[in-house]
C-alpha positions in Angstrom: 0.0 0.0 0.0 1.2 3.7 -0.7 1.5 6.1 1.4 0.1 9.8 0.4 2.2 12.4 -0.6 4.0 14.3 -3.9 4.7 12.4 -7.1 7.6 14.4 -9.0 8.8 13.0 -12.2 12.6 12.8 -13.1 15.3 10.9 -15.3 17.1 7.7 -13.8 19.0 5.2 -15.5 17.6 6.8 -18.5 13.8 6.8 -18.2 11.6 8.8 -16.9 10.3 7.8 -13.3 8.0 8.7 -11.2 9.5 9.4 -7.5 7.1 10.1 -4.6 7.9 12.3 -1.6 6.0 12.9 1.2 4.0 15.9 2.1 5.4 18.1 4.5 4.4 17.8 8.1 4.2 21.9 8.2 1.5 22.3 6.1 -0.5 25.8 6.0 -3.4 23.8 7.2 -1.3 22.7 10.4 0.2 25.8 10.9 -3.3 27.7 11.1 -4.1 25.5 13.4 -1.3 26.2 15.6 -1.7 29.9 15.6 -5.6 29.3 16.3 -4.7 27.3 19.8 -6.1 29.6 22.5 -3.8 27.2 25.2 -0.8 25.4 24.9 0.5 23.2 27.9 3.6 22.1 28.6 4.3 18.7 30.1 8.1 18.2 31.4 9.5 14.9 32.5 12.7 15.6 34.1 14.5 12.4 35.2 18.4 12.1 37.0 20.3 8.8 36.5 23.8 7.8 37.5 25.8 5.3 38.7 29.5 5.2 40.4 31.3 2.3 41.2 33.8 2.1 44.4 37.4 1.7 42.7 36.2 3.6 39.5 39.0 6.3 39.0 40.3 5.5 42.9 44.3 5.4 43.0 44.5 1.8 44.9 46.2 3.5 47.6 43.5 5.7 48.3 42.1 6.5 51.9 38.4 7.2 51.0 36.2 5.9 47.9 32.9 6.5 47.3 29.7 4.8 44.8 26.3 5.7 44.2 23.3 5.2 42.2 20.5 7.9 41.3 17.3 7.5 40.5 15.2 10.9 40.7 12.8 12.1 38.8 9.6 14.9 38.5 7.0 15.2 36.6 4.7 18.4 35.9 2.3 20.4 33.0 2.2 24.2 32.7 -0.7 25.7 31.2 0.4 28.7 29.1 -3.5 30.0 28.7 -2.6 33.8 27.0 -1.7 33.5 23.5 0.2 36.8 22.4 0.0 36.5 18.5 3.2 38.6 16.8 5.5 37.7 19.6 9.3 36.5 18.2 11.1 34.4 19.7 14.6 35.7 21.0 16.5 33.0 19.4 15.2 34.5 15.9 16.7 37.6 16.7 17.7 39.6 14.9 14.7 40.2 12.6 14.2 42.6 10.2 11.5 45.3 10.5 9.6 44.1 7.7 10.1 40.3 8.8 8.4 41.4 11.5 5.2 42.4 10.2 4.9 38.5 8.0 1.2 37.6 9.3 1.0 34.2 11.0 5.1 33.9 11.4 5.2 34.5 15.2 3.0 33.2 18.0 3.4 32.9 21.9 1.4 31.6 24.5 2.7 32.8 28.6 1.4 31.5 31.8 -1.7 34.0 32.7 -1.0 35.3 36.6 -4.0 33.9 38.3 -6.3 36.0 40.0 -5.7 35.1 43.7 -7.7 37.4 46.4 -5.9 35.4 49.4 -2.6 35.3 48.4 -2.0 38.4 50.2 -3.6 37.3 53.5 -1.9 34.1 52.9 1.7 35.7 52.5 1.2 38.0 55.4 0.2 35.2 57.9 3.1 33.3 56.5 0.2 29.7 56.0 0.1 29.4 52.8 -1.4 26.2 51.5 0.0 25.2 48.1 -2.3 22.5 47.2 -5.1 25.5 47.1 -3.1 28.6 45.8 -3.3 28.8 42.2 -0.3 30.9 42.2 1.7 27.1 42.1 1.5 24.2 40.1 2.0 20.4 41.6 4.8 18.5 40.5 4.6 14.6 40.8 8.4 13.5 42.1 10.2 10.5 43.5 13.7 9.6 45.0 15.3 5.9 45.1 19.2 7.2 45.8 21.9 5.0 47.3 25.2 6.7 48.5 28.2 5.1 50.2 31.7 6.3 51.3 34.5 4.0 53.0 37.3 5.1 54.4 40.6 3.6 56.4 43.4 4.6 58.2 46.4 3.1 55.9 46.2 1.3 52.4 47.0 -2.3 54.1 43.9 -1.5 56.1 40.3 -2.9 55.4 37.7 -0.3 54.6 34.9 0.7 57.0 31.8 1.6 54.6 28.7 3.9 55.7 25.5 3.9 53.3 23.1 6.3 52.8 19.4 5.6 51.5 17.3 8.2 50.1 13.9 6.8 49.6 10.8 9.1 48.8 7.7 10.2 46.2 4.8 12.4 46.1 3.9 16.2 46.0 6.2 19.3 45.6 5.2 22.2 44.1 6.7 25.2 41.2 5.6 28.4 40.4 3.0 28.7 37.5 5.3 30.7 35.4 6.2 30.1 31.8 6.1 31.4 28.0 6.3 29.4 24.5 7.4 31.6 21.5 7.4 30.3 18.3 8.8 31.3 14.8 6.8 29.5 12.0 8.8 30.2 9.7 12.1 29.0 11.0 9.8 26.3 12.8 11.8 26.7 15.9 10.5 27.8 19.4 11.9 29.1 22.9 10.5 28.3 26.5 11.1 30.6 29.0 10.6 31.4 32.4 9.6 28.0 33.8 10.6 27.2 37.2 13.2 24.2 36.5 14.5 23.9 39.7 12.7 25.9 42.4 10.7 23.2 44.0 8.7 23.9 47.2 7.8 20.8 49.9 4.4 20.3 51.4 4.0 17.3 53.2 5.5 14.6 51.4 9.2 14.6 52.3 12.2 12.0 52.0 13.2 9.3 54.1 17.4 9.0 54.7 18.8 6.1 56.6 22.0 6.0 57.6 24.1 2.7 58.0 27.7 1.3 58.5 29.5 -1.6 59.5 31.7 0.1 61.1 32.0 -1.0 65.1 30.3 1.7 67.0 28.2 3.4 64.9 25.0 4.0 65.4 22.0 3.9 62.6 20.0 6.9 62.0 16.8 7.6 59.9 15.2 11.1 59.5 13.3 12.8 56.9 14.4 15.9 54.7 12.5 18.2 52.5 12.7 16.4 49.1 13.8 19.8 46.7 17.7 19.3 46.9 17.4 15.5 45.5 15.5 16.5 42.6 16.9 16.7 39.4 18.3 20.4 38.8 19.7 20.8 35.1 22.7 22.7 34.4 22.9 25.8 32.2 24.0 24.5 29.6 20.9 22.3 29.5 18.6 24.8 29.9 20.3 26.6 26.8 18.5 23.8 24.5 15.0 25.3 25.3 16.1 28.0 22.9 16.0 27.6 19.6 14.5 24.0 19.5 12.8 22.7 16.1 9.8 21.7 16.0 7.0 19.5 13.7 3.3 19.9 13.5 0.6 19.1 14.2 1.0 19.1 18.0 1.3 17.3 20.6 5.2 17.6 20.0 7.4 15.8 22.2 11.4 16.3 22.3 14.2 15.0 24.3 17.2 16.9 25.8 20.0 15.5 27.9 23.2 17.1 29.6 24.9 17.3 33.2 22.9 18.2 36.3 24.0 21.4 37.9 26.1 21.2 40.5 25.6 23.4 44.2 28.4 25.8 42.8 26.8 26.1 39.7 28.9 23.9 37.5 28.7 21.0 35.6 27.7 17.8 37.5 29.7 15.0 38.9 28.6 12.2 36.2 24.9 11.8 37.1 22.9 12.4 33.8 19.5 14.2 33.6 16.9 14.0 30.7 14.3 16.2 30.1 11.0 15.2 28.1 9.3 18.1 26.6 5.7 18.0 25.3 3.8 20.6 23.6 0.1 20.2 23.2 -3.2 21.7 22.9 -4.7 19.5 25.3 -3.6 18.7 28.6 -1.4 15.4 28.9 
């Protein structure tokens, strides 16, 4: 069975053949369609994987070693519900002042403030409950970490090893923030202004259990607020929500991967995060 799409004819060999092509996803049709959206949401799937082995990269006459394995990973959808028709992207900078009057080239869609009578109250009593505030968004998260570090006093020495287990899923919360600008022409888009990393608990937190088989010590277990185990992308991640192509119709789904951040801002320590980006008209 064939598949639809363009016949062109041209010589091969000699004769003249008929070779089909198929139609291009970004059709006018498709992107009318995409300018008409009144909403766009944005669904992220933000994962953190990693794995360390003790001896990897150790000199074997090494006093301390360390392993871990990662497994973290949030999940969350931003409804961007004002479209702002004529609005370029900064990656397509710079334009041309006659570029910029092309009808149906540009369109953005931004996260509407919500209209929140309490927030006010809420801020100045210092309770704010999240879960009802539609100034933030919930985030779906979990946590299955496993650190250990073993140390000893002189190379002919056996290692004493202490683990740490970070178990944990459920609720956190981000700021409903975010805009989608998109260049039709260029069919590439930028996202901007979604809260990647600024995670706020609520109740659900993180269980950490500390073991050793060391003599002595004792085991501990205690919960933490979940935010600093989540995934955080570095920079230079984040730089690949700029200038992304894209195919229509929508829902449009795209995959980026690069080094966690680090606390002093760098590049990460070998861990690997991937971010799942969907773009749809309809909630996910």
């Amino acid at each position: 069975m064939c598949c639809p799409g363009k016949f062109v004819w041209m010589w091969l060999f000699g004769g003249l053949i008929a070779v089909q092509f198929a139609v291009a996803a970004e059709s006018p049709a498709n992107k009318q369609a995409f300018l008409n959206h009144p909403i766009i949401y944005l669904s992220f799937e933000i994962t953190e994987t990693g794995t360390r082995e003790f001896g990897a990269g150790t000199p074997k006459d090494a006093l301390t070693d360390s392993a871990y394995r990662l497994n973290r990973r949030v999940t969350f959808e931003v409804p961007l519900d004002m479209a702002m028709p004529g609005s370029p992207p900064a990656s397509s900078m710079p334009i041309d002042p006659m570029e910029m009057m092309e009808q149906g080239r540009f369109i953005g869609w931004m996260a509407l403030p919500p209209d929140d009578p309490a927030a006010g109250e809420q801020l100045a009593t210092g309770k704010i409950d999240l879960a009802k505030t539609p100034s933030f968004l919930p985030a779906q998260f979990s946590v299955d970490d496993v650190h250990q570090f073993r140390m000893r006093d002189r190379p002919t020495d056996g290692w004493g090893t202490e683990t740490r287990v970070s178990k944990g899923q459920g609720t956190v919360y981000i700021g409903r923030s975010g805009m989608l600008m998109c260049d039709l022409k260029k069919m590439s888009c930028d996202i901007n202004n979604v809260s990647l990393s600024g995670f706020h608990e609520d109740k659900d937190l993180v269980t950490v259990s500390n073991t050793s088989d060391v003599p002595g010590f004792e085991a501990k277990q205690e919960t933490r607020a979940p935010a600093p185990q989540l995934p955080q992308p570095s920079a230079a991640l984040v730089t690949k929500l700029s200038g992304f192509p894209i195919t229509l119709p929508d829902p449009i789904t795209l995959t980026f991967s690069g080094a966690p951040a680090s606390p002093q801002g760098g590049e990460g320590d070998g861990s690997v995060i991937t971010m799942k980006v969907t773009l749809s008209s309809k909630p996910q």
